[in-house]
C-alpha positions in Angstrom: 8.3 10.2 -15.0 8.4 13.1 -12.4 11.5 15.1 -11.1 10.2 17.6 -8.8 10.6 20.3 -9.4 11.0 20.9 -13.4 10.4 22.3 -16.6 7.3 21.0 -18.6 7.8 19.2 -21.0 7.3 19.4 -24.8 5.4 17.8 -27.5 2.0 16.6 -27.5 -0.5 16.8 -24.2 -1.2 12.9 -23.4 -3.3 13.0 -20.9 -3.6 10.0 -17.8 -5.7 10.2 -14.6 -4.4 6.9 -13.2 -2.6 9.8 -11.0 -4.8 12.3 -8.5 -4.3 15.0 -7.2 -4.5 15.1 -3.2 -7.8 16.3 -1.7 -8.2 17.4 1.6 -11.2 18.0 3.5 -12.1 21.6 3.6 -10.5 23.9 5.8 -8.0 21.2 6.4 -4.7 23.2 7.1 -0.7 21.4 6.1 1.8 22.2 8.5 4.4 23.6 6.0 7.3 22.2 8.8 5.7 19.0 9.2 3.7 15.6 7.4 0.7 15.5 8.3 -1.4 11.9 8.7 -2.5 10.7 5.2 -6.4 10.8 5.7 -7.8 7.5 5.0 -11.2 8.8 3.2 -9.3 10.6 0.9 -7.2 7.5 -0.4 -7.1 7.0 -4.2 -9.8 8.5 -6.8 -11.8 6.7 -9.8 -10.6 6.7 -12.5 -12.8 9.9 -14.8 -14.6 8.4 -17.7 -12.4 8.2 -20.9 -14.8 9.4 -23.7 -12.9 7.4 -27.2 -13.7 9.3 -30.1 -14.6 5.7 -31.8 -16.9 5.9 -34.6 -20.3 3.8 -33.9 -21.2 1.2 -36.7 -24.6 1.2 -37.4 -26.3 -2.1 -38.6 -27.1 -3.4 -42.5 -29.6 -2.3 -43.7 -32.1 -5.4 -45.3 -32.3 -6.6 -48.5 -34.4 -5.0 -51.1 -35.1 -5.7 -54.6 -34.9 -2.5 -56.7 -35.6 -2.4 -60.2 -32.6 -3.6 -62.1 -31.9 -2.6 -65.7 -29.7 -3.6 -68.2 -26.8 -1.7 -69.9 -29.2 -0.7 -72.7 -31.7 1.0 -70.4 -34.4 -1.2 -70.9 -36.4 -2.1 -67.9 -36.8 -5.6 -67.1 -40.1 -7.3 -67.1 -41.6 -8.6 -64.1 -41.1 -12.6 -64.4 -37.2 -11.2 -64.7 -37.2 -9.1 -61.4 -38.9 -11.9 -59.7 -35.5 -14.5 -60.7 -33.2 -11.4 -60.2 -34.7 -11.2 -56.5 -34.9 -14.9 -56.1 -31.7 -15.0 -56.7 -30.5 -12.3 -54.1 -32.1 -13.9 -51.3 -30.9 -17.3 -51.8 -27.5 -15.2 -52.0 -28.2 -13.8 -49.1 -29.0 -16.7 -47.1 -26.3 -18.9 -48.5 -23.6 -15.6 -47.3 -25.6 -16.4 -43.7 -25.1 -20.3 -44.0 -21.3 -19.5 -44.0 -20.8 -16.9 -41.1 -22.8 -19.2 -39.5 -20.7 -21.8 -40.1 -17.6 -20.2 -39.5 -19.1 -18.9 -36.3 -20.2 -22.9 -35.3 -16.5 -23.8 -36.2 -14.6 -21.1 -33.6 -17.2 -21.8 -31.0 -16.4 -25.8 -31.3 -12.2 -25.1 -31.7 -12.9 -23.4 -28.2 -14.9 -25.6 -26.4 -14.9 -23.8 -23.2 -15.4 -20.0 -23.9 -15.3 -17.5 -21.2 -12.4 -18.2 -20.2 -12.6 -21.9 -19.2 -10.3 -24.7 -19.0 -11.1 -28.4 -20.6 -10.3 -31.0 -18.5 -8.7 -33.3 -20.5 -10.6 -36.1 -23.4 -13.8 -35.8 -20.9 -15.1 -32.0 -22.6 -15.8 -30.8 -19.0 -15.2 -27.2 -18.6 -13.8 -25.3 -15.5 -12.6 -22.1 -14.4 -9.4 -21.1 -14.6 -9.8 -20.0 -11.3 -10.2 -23.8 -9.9 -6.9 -25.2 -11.5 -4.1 -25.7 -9.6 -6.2 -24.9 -6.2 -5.8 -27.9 -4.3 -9.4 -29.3 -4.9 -10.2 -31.7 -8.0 -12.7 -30.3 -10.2 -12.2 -32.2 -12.9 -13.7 -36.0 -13.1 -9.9 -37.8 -13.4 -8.5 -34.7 -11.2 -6.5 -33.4 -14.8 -6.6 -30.1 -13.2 -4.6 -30.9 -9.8 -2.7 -33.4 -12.1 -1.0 -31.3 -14.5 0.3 -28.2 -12.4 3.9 -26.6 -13.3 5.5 -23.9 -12.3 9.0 -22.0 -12.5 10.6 -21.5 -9.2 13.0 -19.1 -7.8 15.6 -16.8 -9.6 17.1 -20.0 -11.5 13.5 -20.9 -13.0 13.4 -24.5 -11.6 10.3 -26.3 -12.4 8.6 -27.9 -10.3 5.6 -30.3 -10.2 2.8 -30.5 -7.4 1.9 -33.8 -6.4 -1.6 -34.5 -5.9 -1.1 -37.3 -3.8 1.4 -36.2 -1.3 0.0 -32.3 -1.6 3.0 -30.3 -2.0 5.7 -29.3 -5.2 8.8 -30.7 -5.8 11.7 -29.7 -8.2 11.6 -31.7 -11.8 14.8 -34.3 -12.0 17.0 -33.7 -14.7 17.7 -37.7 -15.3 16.0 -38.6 -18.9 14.7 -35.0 -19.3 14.8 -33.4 -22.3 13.3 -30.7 -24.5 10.5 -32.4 -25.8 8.7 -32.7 -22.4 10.2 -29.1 -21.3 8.0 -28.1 -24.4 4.7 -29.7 -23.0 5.4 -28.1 -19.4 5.8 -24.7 -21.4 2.4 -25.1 -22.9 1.1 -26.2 -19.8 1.8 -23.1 -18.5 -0.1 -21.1 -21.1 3.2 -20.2 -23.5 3.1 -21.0 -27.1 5.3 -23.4 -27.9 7.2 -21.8 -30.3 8.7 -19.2 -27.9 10.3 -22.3 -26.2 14.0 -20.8 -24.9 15.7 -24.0 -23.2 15.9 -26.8 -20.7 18.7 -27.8 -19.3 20.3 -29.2 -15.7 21.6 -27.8 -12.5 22.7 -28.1 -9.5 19.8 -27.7 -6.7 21.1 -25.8 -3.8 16.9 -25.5 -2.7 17.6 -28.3 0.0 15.5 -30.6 -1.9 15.1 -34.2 -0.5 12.2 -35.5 -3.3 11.8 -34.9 -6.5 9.5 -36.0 -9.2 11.0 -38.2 -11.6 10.5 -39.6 -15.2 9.4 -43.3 -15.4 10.2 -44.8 -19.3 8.7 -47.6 -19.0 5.3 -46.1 -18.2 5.1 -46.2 -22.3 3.2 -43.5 -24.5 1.0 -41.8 -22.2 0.7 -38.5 -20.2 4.1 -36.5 -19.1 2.5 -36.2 -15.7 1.6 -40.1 -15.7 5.3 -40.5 -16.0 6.1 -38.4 -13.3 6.8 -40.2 -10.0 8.2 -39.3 -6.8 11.7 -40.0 -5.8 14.2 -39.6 -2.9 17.2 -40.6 -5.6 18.0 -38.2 -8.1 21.2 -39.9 -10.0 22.3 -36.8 -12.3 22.4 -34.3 -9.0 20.9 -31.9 -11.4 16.9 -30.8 -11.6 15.6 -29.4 -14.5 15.7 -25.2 -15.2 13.3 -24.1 -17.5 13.2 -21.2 -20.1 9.7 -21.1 -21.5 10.8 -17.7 -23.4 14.2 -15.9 -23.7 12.9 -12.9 -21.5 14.9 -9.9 -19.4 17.1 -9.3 -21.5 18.1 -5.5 -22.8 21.1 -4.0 -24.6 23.5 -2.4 -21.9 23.8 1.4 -21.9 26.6 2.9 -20.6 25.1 6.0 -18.9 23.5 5.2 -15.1 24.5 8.3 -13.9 22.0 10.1 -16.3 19.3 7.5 -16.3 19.2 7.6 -12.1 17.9 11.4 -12.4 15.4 9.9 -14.7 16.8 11.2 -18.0 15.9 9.8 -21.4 15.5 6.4 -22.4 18.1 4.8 -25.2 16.8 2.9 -28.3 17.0 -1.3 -26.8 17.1 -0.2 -23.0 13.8 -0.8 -21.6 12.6 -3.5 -24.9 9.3 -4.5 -22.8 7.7 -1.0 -22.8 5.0 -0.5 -24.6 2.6 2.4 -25.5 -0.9 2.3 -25.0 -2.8 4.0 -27.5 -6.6 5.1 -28.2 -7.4 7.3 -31.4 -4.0 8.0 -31.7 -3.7 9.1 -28.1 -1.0 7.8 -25.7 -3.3 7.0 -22.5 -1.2 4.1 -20.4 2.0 2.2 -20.3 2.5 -1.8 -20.6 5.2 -4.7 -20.5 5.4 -7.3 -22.9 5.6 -10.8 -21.0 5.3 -13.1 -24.5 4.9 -12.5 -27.9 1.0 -12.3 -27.2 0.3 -10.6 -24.4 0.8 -7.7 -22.4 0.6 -6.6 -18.9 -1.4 -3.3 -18.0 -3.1 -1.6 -14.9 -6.4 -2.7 -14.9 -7.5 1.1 -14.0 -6.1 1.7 -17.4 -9.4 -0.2 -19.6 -12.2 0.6 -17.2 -15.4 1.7 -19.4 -16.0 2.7 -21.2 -12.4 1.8 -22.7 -13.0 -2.0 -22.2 -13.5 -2.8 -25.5 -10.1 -3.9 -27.1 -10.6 -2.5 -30.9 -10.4 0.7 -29.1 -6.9 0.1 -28.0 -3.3 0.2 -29.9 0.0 -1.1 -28.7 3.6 0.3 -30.0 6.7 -1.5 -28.9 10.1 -0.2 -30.2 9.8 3.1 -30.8 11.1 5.7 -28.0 9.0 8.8 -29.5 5.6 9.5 -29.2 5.7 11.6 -32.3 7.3 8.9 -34.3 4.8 6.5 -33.3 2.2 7.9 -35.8 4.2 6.9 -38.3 5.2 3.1 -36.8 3.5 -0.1 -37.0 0.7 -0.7 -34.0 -0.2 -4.2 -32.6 -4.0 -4.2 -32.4 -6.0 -6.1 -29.4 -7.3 -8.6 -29.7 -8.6 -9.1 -25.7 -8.9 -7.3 -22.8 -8.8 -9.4 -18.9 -9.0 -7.2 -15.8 -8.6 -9.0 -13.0 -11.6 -10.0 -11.5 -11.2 -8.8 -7.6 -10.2 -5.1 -8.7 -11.5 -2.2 -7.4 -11.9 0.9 -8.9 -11.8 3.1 -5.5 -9.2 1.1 -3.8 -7.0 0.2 -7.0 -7.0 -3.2 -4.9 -5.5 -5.8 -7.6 -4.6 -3.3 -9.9 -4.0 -5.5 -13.0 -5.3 -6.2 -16.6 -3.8 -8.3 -19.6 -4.1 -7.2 -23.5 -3.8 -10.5 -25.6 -2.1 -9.1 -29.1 -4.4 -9.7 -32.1 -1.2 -10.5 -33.8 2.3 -11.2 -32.0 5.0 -8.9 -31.5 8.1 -9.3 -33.9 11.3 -9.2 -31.4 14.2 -7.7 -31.9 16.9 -5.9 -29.9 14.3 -2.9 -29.3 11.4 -5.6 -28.9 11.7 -8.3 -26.2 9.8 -9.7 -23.0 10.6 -9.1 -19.6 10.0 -11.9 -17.1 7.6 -12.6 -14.8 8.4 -13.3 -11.3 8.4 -16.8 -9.9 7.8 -17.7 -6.6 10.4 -17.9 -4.2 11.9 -14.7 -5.9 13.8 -12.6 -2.4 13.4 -9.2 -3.1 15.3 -7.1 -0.6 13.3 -4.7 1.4 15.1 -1.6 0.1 15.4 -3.3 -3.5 16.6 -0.9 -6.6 14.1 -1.1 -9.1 13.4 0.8 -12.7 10.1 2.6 -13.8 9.9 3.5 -17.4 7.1 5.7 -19.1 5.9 8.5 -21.4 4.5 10.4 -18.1 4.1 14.0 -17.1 7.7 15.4 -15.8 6.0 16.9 -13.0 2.7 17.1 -11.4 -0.3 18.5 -14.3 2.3 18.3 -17.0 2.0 17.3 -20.1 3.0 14.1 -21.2 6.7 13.4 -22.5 7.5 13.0 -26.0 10.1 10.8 -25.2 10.8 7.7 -23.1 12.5 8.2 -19.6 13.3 5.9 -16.7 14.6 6.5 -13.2 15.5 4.3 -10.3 13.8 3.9 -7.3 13.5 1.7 -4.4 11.3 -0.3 -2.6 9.3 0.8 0.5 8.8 -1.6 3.1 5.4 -1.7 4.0 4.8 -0.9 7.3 6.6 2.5 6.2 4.6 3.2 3.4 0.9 2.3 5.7 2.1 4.5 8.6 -0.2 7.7 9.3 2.5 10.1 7.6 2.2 8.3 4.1 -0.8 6.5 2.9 -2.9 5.5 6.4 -2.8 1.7 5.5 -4.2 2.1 2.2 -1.4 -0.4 0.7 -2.3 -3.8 0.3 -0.6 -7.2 0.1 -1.4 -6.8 -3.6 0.7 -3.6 -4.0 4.2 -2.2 -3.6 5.2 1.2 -2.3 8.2 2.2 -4.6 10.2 5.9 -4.7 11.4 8.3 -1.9 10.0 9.5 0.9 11.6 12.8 0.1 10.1 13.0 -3.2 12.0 14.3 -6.1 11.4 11.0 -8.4 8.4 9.3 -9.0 5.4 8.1 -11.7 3.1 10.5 -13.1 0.4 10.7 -15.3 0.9 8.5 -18.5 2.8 6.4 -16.7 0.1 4.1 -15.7 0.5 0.5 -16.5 4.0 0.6 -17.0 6.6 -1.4 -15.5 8.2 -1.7 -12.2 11.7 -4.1 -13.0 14.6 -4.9 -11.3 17.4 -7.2 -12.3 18.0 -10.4 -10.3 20.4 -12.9 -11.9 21.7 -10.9 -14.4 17.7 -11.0 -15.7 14.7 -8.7 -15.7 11.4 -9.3 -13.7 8.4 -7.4 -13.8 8.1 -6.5 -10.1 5.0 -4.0 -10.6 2.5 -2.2 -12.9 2.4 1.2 -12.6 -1.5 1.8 -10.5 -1.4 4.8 -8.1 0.1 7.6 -6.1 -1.1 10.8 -4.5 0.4 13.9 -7.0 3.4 13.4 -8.0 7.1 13.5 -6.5 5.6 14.8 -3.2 7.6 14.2 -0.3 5.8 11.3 2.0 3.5 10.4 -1.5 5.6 7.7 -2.9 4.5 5.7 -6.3 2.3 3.1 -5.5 2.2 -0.5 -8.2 0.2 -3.2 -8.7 2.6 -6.4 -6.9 3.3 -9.0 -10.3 4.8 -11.3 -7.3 0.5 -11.9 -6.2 -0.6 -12.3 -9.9 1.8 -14.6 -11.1 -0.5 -17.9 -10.7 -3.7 -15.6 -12.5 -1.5 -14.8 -15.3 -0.5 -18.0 -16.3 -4.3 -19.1 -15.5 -5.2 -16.5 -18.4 -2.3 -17.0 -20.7 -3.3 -21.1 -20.4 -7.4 -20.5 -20.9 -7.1 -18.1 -23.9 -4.3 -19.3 -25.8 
């Protein structure tokens, strides 16, 4: 978290290159009185090579039969060593049988691996990539059957319709929590992390709706589903999949707004991002398994997931040795990013096993669509970064506010030369002063909407840091939304 100018700070050196330093073509001159254009083949750097020091496991070695001998010394005759090593290989071979086995079992529980989505009792397998897209891929059209998603700042659901090619809100009339649980896991939550469903008032302008029909008997939510231009309750269904964005209130703005040190329960999504006990990037927590991250963050060779460590809770890097770590269990970049753009700067981490909330542990949400951001809007970044430009790391959490830049400000010639994409937001000062750093990578961008927390950005990219005209640039969560849910339902 950078304030421009100050002191270093303290505590161990955690170094991130998510951050570069500006380079300008030689002999290239800055006006100190004036901006000068940002120059367009100097946009954002790769990412350096992370070398983990990860031990290599070397293979087993193969079965021999040395020459047993008995408690007594007495070597055994040859008809014995014979049974002995008859008896090891079968051993052996019946230890492979197993694995095997075991191995045979996962790969049938997940009947479409990489990824892939199983369309319904028929086996096929898709990509996630094709659900929900408008075209059937699936041989009874499951996957443009069964697409849900939250809506707007009150988390309406809502239900496309195959057949009339368009979404419309969920009626409240005979809903209940039973088929809010199946839309949940539709979605790609567990089940278990179910918050509520209840009914209110639709001020969307709504005309249709789809509509539960009882009578259709024991089949398919979505078989039930109908649309209607009658909606008897005058309530559509709101839909809590997970009690997320929510943090214990802190009364001290003044001192977080210079960016001053987190409190214990403030910021309850952030997570640490270790490798070998090293704090390398930042992260959200969306559910109890997975994680949000930059996807600059896990390039190789850091890829791998058992290289990676996640603390949640703990304000401190130095206390974190000492705390509990979540271990990875996966690792999904997204598939259009760019290492030398930072074009669709996002990865998820899927949690070997789930976090444990609390009041210092708890998910932010994710944005739905048809969120209204403002074009100035106040947002939060949070992070263990330098606290100015080549720092060191902080030991300690901090957070500052900053605001949104429009666009078309942050791509003109003065600030980054239309390097900004649809898929990122431009958030700081012009002026400087606040701003990401290094560490702070993957780390949230949030604002509060509501009276609830959304995940706005991941931390990607920026030019220094705190540099007047160099804003913080994050990956936009409001593009990624439908991918993540893709993900969260293909790997659950």
């Amino acid at each position: 978290m950078a304030l421009n100018p100050g002191p270093p700070a303290f505590g161990p050196y955690y170094e991130n290159h998510g951050y570069q330093p500006e380079n300008y073509p030689p002999g290239h001159l800055v006006n100190a009185n004036a901006y000068v254009p940002y120059p367009v083949p100097y946009g954002p750097s790769a990412v350096p090579q992370y070398i983990p020091r990860v031990p290599t496991h070397t293979s087993s070695p193969a079965t021999v039969c040395l020459q047993p001998k008995s408690s007594s010394g007495i070597v055994f005759t040859s008809r014995a060593k014979k049974i002995i090593c008859v008896t090891i290989s079968i051993g052996v071979i019946l230890t492979g049988a197993v694995i095997a086995t075991v191995f045979l079992w996962k790969f049938v529980k997940n009947s479409c691996p990489n990824s892939g989505i199983e369309c319904g009792t028929s086996g096929t397998c898709i990509s996630a990539s094709n659900w929900c897209d408008g075209i059937s891929h699936c041989p009874s059209g499951e996957d443009e059957n069964h697409c849900v998603r939250l809506y707007g700042p009150k988390f309406i659901l809502q239900v496309y319709s195959s057949h009339n090619k368009s979404w419309y809100p969920v009626c409240q009339d005979d809903w209940n929590d039973h088929y809010g649980k199946i839309a949940c896991k539709d979605m790609g939550y567990n089940m278990n992390s179910f918050y509520s469903s209840q009914g209110i008032t639709d001020d969307s302008g709504a005309t249709s709706y789809m509509k539960l029909n009882l009578s259709a008997g024991n089949v398919d939510l979505y078989e039930k589903l109908y649309n209607s231009n009658v909606c008897f309750s005058g309530t559509v269904v709101s839909l809590r999949c997970i009690e997320c964005g929510t943090k214990m209130d802190v009364s001290r703005m003044s001192r977080i707004v210079g960016g001053t040190n987190a409190a214990p329960g403030e910021w309850p999504w952030q997570v640490s991002l270790h490798v070998q006990g090293v704090h390398v990037c930042g992260g959200s927590i969306i559910t109890p398994e997975w994680i949000v991250t930059a996807a600059h963050c896990v390039e190789e060779p850091l890829s791998n997931p058992r290289h990676w460590t996640a603390f949640a809770g703990i304000l401190r890097q130095s206390l974190m040795f000492y705390g509990y770590g979540y271990k990875v269990q996966k690792i999904i970049s997204h598939p259009s990013y760019d290492s030398s753009t930072k074009n669709n700067d996002i990865a998820l981490m899927k949690m070997q096993t789930p976090f444990v909330f609390n009041e210092k542990i708890r998910p932010v949400c994710l944005p739905n669509p048809g969120m209204m951001l403002e074009p100035t809007q106040s947002c939060w970044i949070s992070g263990w970064g330098a606290t100015h430009e080549k720092g060191k790391t902080s030991d300690i959490l901090n957070a500052a506010v900053v605001r949104i830049i429009e666009p078309w400000k942050c791509n003109s010639r003065y600030v980054y030369n239309n390097l900004i994409t649809p898929a990122m937001i431009c958030a700081g000062y012009l002026r400087g002063k606040i701003d990401s750093c290094q560490g702070d990578s993957g780390g949230p961008l949030v604002t509060e909407k509501n009276s609830v927390w959304w995940l706005v950005g991941d931390t990607s990219w920026g030019s220094g840091c705190a540099k007047p005209n160099r804003p913080g640039v994050y990956g936009n969560l409001t593009v990624f939304t439908d991918w993540i849910y893709q993900q969260m339902q293909a790997n659950r």
